[in-house]
C-alpha positions as CSV (number, residue, x, y, z in Angstrom):
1,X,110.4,144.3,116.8
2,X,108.0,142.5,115.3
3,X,105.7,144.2,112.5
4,X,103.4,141.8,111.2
5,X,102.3,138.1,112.6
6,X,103.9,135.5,110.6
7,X,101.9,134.1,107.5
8,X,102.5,130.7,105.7
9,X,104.7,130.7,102.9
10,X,103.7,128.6,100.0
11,X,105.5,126.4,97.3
12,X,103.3,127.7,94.5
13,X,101.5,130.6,93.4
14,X,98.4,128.9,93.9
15,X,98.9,128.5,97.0
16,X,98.0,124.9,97.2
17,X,101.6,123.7,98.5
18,X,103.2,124.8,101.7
19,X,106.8,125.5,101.5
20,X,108.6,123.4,103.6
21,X,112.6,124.0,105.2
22,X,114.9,121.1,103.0
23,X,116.2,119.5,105.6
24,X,113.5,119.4,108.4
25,X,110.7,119.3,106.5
26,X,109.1,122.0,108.8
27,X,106.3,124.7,107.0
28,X,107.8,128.1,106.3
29,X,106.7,131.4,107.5
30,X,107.3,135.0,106.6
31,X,107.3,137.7,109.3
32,X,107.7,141.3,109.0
33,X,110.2,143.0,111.4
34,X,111.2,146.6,112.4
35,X,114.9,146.5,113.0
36,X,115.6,150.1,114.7
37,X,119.1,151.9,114.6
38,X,120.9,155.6,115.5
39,X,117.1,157.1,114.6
40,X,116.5,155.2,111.5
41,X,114.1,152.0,110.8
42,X,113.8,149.5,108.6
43,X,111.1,146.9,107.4
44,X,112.4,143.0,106.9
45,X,110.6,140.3,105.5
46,X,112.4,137.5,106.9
47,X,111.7,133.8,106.5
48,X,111.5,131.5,110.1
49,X,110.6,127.7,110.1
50,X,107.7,127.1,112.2
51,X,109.8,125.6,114.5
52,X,111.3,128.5,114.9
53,X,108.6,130.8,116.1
54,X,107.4,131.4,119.9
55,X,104.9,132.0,121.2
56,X,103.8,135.2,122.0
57,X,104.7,136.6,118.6
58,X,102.7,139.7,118.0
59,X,103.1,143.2,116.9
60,X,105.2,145.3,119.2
61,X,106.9,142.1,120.7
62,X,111.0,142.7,120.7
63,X,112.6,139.7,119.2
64,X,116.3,138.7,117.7
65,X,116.9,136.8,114.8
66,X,119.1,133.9,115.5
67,X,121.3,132.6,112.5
68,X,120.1,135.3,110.3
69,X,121.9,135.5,107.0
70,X,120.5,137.4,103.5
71,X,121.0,135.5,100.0
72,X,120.9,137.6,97.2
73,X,118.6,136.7,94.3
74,X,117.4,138.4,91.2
75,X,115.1,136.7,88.0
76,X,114.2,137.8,84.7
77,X,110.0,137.5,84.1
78,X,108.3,138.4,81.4
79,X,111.2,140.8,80.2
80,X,111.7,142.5,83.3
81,X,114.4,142.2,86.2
82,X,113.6,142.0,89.6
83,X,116.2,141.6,92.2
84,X,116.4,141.8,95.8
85,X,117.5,139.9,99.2
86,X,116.0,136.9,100.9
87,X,116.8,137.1,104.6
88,X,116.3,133.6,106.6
89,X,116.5,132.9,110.3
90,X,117.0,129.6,111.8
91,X,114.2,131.2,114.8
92,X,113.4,134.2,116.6
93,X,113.9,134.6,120.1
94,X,111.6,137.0,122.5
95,X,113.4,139.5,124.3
96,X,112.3,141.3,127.6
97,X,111.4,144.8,126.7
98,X,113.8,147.6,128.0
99,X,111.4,148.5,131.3
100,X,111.0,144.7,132.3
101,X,115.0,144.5,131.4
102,X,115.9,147.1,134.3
């Protein structure tokens, strides 16, 4: 389900450069997403070319990841470790909520 609405994703920390997918060249997007299991939730950040977004996208909207996969990552700044998992879709598709579904 979809938390947040997507936000652009830049190249720098001055946010002066989009980031943009390798191969396509298409502008990145983060989106937050509730994924819901067996009573339990969990917040993802996950990272969707804009390509990849419908429309329709916004808070409450069921969607699916499609070609979801998590890459690992962790850097050392200023002293510290940080650490954590990158999750990337190739799109999201809208699905038909359960009552529309029957």
């Amino acid at each position: 389900m979809v938390g947040t609405l997507p936000v652009p994703k830049y190249a720098d920390q001055e946010k002066t450069q989009f980031a943009t997918d390798r191969e396509t060249g298409a502008k990145l997007y983060t989106i937050t997403l509730f994924f819901m299991e067996e009573g339990r939730a969990e917040a993802l950040k996950i990272t969707v070319p804009e390509t990849g977004l419908p429309d329709g996208l916004k808070p409450g909207v069921p969607v699916m990841p499609v070609e979801l996969f998590a890459t690992p990552w962790a850097r050392i700044f200023n002293g510290s470790l940080s650490d954590g998992i990158a999750y990337r879709a190739d799109r999201l598709d809208l699905m038909a909520p359960a009552a529309e579904a029957a």
